[in-house]
N, C-alpha and C positions, 0 to 999 in steps of 0.2 A: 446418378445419379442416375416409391420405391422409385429418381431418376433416372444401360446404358444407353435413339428414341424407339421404338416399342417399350419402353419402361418409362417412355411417353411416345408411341408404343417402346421405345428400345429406353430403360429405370425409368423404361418409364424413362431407360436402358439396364433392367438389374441384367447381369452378367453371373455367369461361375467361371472363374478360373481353374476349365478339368485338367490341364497340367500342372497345380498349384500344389503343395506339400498340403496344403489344407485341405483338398479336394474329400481324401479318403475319411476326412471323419464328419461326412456332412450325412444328413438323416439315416440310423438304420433301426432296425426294430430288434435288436441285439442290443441294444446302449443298456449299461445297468443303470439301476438306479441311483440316481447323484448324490454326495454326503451333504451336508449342509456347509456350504463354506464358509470361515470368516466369521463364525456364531458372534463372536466377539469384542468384531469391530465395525464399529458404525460407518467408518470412510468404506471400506470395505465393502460393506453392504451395499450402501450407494450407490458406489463402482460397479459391483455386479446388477445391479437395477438396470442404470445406464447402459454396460453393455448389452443389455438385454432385450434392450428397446426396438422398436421394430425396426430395420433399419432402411436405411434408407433406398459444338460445327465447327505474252510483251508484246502491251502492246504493240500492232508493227511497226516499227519506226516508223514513222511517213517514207512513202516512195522519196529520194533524196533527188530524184530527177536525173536529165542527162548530164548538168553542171557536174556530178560528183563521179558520173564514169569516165575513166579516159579515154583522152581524144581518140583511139584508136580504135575503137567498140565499134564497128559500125552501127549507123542507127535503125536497120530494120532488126540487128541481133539485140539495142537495146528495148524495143520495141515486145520483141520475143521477151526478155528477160522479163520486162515492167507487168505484163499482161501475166506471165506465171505467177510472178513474186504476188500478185494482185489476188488473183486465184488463188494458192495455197495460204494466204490470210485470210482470205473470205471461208474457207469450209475447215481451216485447222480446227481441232479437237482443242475445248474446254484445256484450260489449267487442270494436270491430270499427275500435279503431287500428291500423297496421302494428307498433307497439311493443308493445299487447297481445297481437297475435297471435304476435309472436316469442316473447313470453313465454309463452302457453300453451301452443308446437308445441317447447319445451323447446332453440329456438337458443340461450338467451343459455348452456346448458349445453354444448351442442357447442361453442360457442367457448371456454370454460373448458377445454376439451380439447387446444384447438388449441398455446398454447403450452409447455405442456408437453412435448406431443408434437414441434414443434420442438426442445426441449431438448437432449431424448433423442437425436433425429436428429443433431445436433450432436459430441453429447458421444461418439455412437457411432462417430466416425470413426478406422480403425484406427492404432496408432501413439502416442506421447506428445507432444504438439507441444511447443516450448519453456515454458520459464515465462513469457516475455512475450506468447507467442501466448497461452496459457492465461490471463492475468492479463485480457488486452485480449477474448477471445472472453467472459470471467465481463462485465465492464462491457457491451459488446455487448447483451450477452441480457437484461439487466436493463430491464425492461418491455418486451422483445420481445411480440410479438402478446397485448398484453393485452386480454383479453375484454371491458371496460367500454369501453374507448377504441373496437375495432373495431365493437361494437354500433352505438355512436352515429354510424360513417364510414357503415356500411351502411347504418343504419336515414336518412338523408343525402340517400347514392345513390340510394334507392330512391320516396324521398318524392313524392308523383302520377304515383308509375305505376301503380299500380294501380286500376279503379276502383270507387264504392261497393259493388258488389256483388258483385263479386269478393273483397271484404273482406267482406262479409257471408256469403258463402258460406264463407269460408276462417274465419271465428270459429264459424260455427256447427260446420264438421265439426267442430273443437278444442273445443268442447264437449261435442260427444258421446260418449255411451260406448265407440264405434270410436275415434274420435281422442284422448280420455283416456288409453284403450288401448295403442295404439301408441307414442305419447308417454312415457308412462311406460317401458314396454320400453326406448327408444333412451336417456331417460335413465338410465336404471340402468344400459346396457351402456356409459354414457361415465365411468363412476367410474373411478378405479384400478383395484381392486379385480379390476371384471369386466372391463376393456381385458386386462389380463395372463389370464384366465382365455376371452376370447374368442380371443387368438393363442394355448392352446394348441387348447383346445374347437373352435371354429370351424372347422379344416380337417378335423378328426375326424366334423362331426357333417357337412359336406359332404361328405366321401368317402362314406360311406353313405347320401345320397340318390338315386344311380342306381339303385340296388336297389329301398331302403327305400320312399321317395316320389320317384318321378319328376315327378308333379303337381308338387308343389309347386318341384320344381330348374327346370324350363319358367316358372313364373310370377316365381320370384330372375329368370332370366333374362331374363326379359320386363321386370322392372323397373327392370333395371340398363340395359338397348335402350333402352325411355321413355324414363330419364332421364337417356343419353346419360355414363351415371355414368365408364365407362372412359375415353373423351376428354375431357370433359370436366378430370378426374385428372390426364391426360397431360399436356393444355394450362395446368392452372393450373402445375405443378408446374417445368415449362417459361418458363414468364413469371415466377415467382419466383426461377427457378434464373438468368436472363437479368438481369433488373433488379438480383437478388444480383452477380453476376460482372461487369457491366458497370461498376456504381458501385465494385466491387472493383478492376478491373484499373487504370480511367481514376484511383482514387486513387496507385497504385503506380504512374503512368506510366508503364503499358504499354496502355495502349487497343489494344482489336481491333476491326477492323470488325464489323456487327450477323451479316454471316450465318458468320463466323469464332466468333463466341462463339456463335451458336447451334450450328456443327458441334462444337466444344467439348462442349457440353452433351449434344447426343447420343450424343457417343462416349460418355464416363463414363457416359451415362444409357442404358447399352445392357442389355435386360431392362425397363426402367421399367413399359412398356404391362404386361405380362406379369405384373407383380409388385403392379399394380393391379388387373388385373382378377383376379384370387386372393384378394386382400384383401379386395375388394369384395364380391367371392361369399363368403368364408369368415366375414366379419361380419354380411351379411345372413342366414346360415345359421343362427347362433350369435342373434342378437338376436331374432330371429323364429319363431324352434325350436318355442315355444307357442303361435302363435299359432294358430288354425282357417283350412284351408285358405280358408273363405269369406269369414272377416271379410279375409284375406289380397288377397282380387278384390277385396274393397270399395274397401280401403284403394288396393289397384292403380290403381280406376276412380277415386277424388276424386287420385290424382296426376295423372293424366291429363287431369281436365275441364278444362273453360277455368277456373277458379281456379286449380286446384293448378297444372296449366302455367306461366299467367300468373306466379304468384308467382314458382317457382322458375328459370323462366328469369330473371325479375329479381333474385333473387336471386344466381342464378348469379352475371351477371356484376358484379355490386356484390361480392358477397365475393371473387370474384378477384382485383379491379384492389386492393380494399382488403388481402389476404395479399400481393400484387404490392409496393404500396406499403411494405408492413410490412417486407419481403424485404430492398427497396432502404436503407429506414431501418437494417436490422441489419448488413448491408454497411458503410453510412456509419460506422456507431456502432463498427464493429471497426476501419476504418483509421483513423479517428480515435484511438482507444485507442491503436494501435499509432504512432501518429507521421507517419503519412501526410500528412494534410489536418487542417485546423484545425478547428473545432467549428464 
């Protein structure tokens, strides 16, 4: 989830998976032109519509006192103990698993996002399809991109790549008052509530920063460059729309070769780049509105350092291959429904 936050900023967080087997057939200007697939059949059609669509975060025990050292401890060495043991819980480093840190930079929230926001995408395709397309797309979507299952694929992918101090660095910013900060912003702008209120807000309160505050529209931009947020968008959105349409067509027994269904995708997916980076900019607009231009650079420079880097490039591409996979599963799950291929 477009939600992996720069893709709100991170899909808003879109991702590519560049070690993905999908990776090499995402945009080239080599693609030939695609055959019509499926002329035939109407589910089919459908199917290929939908794929086509745009796609889509111990305590210390209590000191136990002298009562629980033995008698034999004398009491200026427990005294010594008590005063360190005191000290090194007063300045220890933040919960510093990759699983705690998802949870205090408010991922397992953006992914709550994600499949709803799939839904939508879905459900918004022009037209009434039949009742058995409609009957088979409802079973389909039924635990599409659920946010507990994806957690645990990424949190997976991700496991020793990072290393200790990279996680130390990245618990402590998520500690601090800047990254409490932040944090709270993106999850309050992934509720309902403010999603509907940032696609109206959002391209409003961007229009009026050329004027308003140029500062601050040069540093959105600078952060959406960092963090390669448009391509990145392009590309997930691209390997899902592929993985979708391939596991679609090869069920309906009309396979297309890999660079036929990617010219496929680009046709319909003509505008996509365009309509991401608008997105991107008009929710970073909206989510960040309050923020101080300075805490604004901060927050800039810890995405930037070798932590925030490191992460989100691993992150990247763990949540892509994992929305990839998700794509291919909902694919399966729909020509199944419909009669295609067996469970």
């Amino acid at each position: 989830m477009v939600t992996a936050k720069m893709i709100l900023l991170r899909l808003l967080r879109f991702a590519t998976p560049r070690d993905s087997p999908l990776h090499p057939f995402l945009p080239s200007a080599q693609l030939s032109p695609a055959r019509p697939a499926c002329q035939g059949n109407t589910h089919a059609k459908v199917a290929i519509h939908l794929a086509c669509s745009r796609v889509f975060q111990q305590c210390p025990s209590s000191l136990r006192g002298s009562k629980q050292m033995t008698s034999f401890v004398p009491p200026l060495t427990r005294l010594v103990l008590a005063l360190c043991c005191l000290v090194s819980f007063s300045v220890a480093a933040p919960a510093q698993t990759l699983h705690e840190i998802n949870k205090a930079n408010g991922f397992h929230e953006m992914l709550m996002a994600t499949g709803p926001g799939f839904v939508a995408a879905v459900k918004s395709a022009p037209g009434t399809p039949p009742q058995k397309v409609q009957d088979a797309l409802a079973a389909a979507l039924e635990g599409a991109f659920d946010a507990n299952k994806m957690e645990a694929a990424i949190e997976a992918r991700m496991a020793d790549k990072l290393p200790a101090k990279d996680l130390a660095d990245l618990a402590s910013f998520y500690a601090s008052p800047l990254g409490k900060h932040v944090t709270a912003l993106e999850i309050q702008a992934s509720t309902p509530e403010q999603r509907q209120r940032k696609t109206i807000e959002g391209p409003k309160i961007l229009g009026e920063l050329p004027s308003r505050d140029p500062a601050r529209l040069a540093l959105y931009k600078k952060l959406i460059d960092d963090l390669s947020a448009v391509d990145t968008g392009e590309a997930v959105a691209l390997n899902m729309g592929y993985a979708m349409l391939s596991e679609m067509l090869g069920a309906a027994g009309k396979p297309l070769p890999d660079d036929q269904i990617m010219a496929l995708l680009r046709q319909r997916s003509e505008g996509l780049r365009h309509d991401i980076e608008t997105d991107v900019m008009a929710s970073v607009a909206y989510i960040y509105r309050e923020l101080p231009l300075d805490d604004l650079k901060l927050y800039e420079t810890f995405l930037t350092s070798p932590a925030g880097s490191h992460y989100y490039d691993q992150m990247q591409v763990a949540l892509g291959a994992v929305m990839t996979d998700e794509a291919r599963a909902f694919g399966h799950r729909f020509f199944v429904a419909l009669g295609y291929r067996k469970a």
